[in-house]
Structures are given as structure tokens and as C-alpha cells.
C-alpha positions in Angstrom: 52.4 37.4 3.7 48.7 37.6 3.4 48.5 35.8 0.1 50.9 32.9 1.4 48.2 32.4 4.7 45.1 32.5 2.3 47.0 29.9 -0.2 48.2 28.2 2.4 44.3 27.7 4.3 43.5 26.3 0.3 46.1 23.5 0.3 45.3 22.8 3.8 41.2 22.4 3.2 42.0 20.7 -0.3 43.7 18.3 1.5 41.5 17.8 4.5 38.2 18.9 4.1 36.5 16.4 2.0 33.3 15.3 3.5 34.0 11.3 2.9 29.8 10.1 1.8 29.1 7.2 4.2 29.6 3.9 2.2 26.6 1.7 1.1 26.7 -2.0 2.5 28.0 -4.3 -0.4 24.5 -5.8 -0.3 22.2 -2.3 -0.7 24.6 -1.8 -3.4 23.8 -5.2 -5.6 20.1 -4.8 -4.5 20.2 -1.7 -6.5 22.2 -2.7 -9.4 19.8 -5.3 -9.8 16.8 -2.9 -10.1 18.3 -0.7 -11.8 19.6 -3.9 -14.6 16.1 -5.3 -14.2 14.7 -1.5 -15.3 17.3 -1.2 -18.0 15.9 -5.1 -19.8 12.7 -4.1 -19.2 12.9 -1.0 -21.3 15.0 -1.6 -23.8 14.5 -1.5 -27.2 10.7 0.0 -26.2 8.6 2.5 -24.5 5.6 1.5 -22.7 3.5 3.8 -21.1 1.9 0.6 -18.8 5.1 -1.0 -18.2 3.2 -4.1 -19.2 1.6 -4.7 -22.6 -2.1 -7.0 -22.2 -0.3 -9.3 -23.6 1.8 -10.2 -20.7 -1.1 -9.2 -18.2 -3.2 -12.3 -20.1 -0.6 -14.8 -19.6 -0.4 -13.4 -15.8 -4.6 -14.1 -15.3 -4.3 -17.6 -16.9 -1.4 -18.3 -13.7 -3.8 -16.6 -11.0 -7.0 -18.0 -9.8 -9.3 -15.7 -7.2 -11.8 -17.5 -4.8 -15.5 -16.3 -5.7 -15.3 -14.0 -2.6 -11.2 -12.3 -4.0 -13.0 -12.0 -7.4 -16.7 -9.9 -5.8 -13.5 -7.9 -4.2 -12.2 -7.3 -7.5 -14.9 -6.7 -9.4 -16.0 -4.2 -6.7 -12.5 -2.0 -6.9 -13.1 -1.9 -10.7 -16.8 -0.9 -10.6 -17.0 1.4 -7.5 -15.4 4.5 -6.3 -14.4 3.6 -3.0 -14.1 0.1 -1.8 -13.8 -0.7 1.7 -12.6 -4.4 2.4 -12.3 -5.7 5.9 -11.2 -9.1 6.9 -8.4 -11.4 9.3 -5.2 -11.9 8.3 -4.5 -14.6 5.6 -7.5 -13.8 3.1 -5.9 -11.8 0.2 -7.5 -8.4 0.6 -3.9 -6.9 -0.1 -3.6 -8.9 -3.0 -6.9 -9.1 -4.4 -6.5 -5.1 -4.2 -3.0 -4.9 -5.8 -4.6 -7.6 -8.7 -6.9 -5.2 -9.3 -4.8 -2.2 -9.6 -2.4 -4.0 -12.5 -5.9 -4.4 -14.3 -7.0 -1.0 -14.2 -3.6 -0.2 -15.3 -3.6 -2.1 -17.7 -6.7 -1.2 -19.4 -5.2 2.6 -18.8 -8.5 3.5 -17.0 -5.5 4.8 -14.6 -2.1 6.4 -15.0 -0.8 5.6 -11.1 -1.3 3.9 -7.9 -0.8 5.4 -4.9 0.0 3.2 -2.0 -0.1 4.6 1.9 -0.5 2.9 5.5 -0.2 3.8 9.0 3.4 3.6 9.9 2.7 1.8 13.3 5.5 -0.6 14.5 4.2 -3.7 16.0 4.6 -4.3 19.9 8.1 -2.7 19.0 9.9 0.0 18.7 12.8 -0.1 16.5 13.7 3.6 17.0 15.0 6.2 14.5 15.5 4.6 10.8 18.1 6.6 8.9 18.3 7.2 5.0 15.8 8.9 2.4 12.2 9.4 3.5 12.2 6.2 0.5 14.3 4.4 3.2 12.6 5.4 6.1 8.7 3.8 4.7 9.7 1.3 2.2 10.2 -1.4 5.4 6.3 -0.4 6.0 4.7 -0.9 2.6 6.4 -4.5 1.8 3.5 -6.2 2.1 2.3 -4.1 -0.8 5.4 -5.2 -2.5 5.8 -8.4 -2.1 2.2 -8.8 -3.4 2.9 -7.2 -6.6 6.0 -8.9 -7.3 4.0 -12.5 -6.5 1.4 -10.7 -9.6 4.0 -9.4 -11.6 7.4 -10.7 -10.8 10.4 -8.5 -9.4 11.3 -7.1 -13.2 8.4 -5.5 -14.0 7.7 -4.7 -10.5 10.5 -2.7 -10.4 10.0 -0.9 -13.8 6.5 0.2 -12.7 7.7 1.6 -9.7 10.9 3.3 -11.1 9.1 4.7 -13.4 6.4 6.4 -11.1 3.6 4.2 -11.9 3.7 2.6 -8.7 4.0 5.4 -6.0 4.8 5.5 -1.8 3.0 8.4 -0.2 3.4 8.8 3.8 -0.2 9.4 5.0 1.7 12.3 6.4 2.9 14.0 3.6 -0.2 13.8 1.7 -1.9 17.4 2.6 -2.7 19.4 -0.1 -2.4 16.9 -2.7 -4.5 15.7 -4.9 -4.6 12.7 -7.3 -5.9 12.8 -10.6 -6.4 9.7 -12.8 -5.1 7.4 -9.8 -5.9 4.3 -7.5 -5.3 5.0 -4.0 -4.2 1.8 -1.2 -4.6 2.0 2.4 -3.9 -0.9 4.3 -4.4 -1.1 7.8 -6.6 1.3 8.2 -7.7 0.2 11.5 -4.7 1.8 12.6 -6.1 5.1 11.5 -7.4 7.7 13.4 -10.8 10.1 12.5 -7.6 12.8 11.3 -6.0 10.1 8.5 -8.6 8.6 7.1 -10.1 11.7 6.0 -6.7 13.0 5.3 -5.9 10.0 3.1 -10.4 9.8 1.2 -10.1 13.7 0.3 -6.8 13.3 -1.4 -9.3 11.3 -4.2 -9.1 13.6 -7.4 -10.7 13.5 -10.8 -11.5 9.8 -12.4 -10.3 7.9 -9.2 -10.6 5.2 -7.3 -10.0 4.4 -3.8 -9.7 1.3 -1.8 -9.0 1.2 2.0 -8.4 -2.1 3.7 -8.7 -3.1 7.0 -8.7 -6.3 9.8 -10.2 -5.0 13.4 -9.1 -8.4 15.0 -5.6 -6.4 14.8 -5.1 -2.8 16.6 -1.5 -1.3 16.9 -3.2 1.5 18.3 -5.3 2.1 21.5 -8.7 0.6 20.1 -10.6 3.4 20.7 -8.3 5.4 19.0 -9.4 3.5 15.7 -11.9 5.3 13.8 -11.9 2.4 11.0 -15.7 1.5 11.9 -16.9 4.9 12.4 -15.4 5.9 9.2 -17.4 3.0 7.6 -20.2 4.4 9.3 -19.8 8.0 8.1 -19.7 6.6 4.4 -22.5 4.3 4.3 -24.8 5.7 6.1 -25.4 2.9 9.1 -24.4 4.5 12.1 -22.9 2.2 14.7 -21.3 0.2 12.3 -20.2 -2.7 14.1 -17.3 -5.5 13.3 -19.5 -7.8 13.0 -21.8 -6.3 10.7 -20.8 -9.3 8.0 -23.5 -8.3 5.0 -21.5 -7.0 2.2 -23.2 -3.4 1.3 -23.0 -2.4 -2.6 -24.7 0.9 -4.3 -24.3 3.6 -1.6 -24.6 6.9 -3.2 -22.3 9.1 -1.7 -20.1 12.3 -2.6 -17.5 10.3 -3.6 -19.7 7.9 -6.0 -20.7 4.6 -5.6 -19.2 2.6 -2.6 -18.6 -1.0 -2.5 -18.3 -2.7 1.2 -16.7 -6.3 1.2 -16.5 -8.3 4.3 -14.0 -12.1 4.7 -14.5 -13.9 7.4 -12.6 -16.3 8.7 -13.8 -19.2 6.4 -12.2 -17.2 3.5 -8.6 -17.9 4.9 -5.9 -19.1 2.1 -2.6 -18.0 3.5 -2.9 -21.2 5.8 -6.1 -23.6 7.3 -4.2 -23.5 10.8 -5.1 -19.8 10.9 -9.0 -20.5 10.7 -8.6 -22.2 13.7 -6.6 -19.5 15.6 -8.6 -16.6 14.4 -11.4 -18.2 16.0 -10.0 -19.0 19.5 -8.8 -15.5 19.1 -12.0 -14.1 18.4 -13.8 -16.3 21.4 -10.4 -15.2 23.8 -11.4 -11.5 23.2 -15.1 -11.9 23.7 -14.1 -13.7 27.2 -11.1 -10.7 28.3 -13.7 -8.1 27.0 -10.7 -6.9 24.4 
């Protein structure tokens, strides 16, 4: 009798039981099949430590020009420890960084990049994202992404970043880490507090590199929560650092090595000319409301 129950509670959980997985939109599921095929082209046939031979990067600089100020922000990544970049929307400081990431990878004077930002919403609050903790940032970091795949195109792209060379980190989950032989990105660090950015600059390991961006015309925090400026002023030295301290500051020794300070202004604008002319009315609108 007790056998037929315990057989019987079997059949009836064999039958029942299964834990139906929650089905992927048709569209999530060709977005990954086409990563995953544009991984699999890539890497056939060959193994690339890179992901991109200099062959490819060349004919990649002969499609990419840099104004003389993108190409001093350049330069300054690839010659300084830390580079700080501020500067309004629309100048390229995320992809004169990300440009200058693929070089030093490239060249192999790196072996990753590590890309981080506040995760601040907007003005908005879209609530609770489900999924992967993947899931949860990638809507964050795609301005990082986009930029690459403008550099590099989706394919390769994609390798470098299924393959590790390209890396998310949540600013949270970044205690006790430490990243050797690595470029580190922080955009919109204006949205950082005292706590993050030195959370995020002591993460900065052995033959690294660190580059933290950010445009104080644009606070999705409380402003004096932002420690963006007195961060700036910690590093280099000149207390009360203000936003419109516009001289660009190079050779700072410092515990972390030499530290490059690059400053756009509104002048430097590419995304669009129509923005010059808004930035500025914002700029004199703030002045006026005391924001």
C-alpha cells in the first residue's frame, strides 16, 4: 500500500511538476542568435587574442577623423594614468575615450576594458528591471556600446565583448576588486558621490589606466550630492575646483601617476551645431535661476 502511494506521488509530480522556464520574446531570441553567429564568423578558422588584428584597426583610423581637441583627449588617455575629461553633451568624450581604448588594445599595452557608470534613471523611474544582473545594466552602458560599434562595427563588437575583452562592472559590485593590465570607463561621473568615485579610482591595479568622464551642465542627482569637482580637486591639487575652471591641466604627479585633465567647451560640439546654441542659453538660464 505504501509503495503504491510513494509511486503514485512519482507519476503524479512527473507529470505536473515541471517548472515551465519563462519564454524569451521572439526578438531577444534573434538578437542573440545574431551575436552569437556574428561571434562564431568572427572566430572561425583563427584565434586572436585582440579580437582585432592592426591590420583591421588601420583601415578603421583611415575612416575616423578626431578634431585637434578629441585627438589631445586621446593622446592624453594613452600617455597618462588617469584622465579626467569634462565637457556638454554632443563633444565625443565617450567616443574619443572608447577610440582610445581599441588602440591600447590593440597595441596589447592592455588585456581589458572595464566600463562602469552611475546607474541613475533620468527624471524617471522605470521601476524594477528583471533578468540577469547583464540585463538589469546593459540599458545603462549603451552609450558605451553604441560608440564602439560606430569604431568597430556590431561583429567585432560583439566578439570583444563575448569574449571578455570588453567588460560591464556595476560601480556596485566593484569592492574588493582589483584590475590588473586594464582600462577603466566612468561616464557620468557627475552623478557620483565622494563614496563611488573613490570606490571606482582604487579599483586601478598594476599597468592601468583610468579615464573618468563627466558633463556638470547635467546632474541626475541632488547637485551637491556630486563630488565630480571635488574629486578633481582632491587629484590635482587645486582646491575649489570650479566648472568653469576651462585650462586643461597635464603633468600632475600623484599616487596614481601622471594625470591628464581635458576640458570641451561648448565650441567643441559635433553631435549637432543647434546644440551650441542651447547649451549656451542653458548655461545663461542657470546663472539667472541660480541652478
Amino acid at each position: 500500500m505504501g509503495k503504491r502511494i510513494v509511486l503514485g506521488k512519482i507519476d503524479f509530480l512527473n507529470k505536473y511538476s515541471k517548472i515551465k522556464q519563462p519564454h524569451m520574446t521572439k526578438v531577444k531570441q534573434k538578437q542573440q542568435q545574431e551575436n552569437q553567429d556574428a561571434i562564431d564568423d568572427h572566430y572561425k578558422n583563427k584565434t586572436r587574442r585582440t579580437g582585432i588584428t592592426k591590420l583591421e584597426w588601420e583601415r578603421i583610423k583611415e575612416m575616423i577623423t578626431l578634431t585637434e581637441k578629441q585627438n589631445n583627449l586621446y593622446k592624453g588617455i594613452r600617455n597618462n594614468t588617469l584622465t579626467i575629461c569634462q565637457g556638454p553633451a554632443g563633444t565625443s568624450k565617450t567616443f574619443s575615450a572608447c577610440y582610445a581604448c581599441i588602440g591600447l588594445l590593440v597595441d596589447k599595452k592592455i588585456d581589458r576594458i572595464i566600463l562602469t557608470k552611475p546607474i541613475q534613471e533620468s527624471g524617471e523611474n522605470l521601476g524594477f528591471l528583471p533578468g540577469t544582473v547583464a540585463e538589469k545594466t546593459d540599458p545603462y552602458m549603451q552609450s558605451y556600446f553604441s560608440n564602439f560599434k560606430k569604431i568597430l562595427g556590431n561583429q567585432i563588437f560583439e566578439f570583444l565583448k563575448a569574449t571578455g575583452s570588453i567588460v560591464v562592472e556595476p560601480l556596485a559590485y566593484m569592492r574588493g576588486t582589483t584590475y590588473d593590465d586594464a582600462i577603466m570607463l566612468l561616464d557620468e561621473a557627475q552623478n557620483c558621490t565622494m563614496h563611488q568615485l573613490m570606490l571606482w579610482a582604487t579599483r586601478l591595479g598594476r599597468n592601468s589606466k583610468a579615464v573618468m568622464m563627466g558633463d556638470v551642465s547635467q546632474y541626475d542627482i541632488k547637485k551637491k550630492d556630486s563630488k565630480f569637482l571635488d574629486f578633481i580637486s582632491i587629484i590635482t591639487g587645486e582646491y575649489n575646483f570650479k566648472e568653469d575652471d576651462v585650462a586643461d591641466i597635464t603633468g600632475y604627479k600623484t599616487l596614481l601617476g601622471d594625470v591628464y585633465y581635458h576640458k570641451f567647451n561648448t565650441e567643441d560640439i559635433v553631435r549637432n551645431k543647434f546644440l551650441i546654441d542651447l547649451v549656451n542659453r542653458y548655461e545663461k538660464y542657470k546663472f539667472q535661476n541660480n541652478l
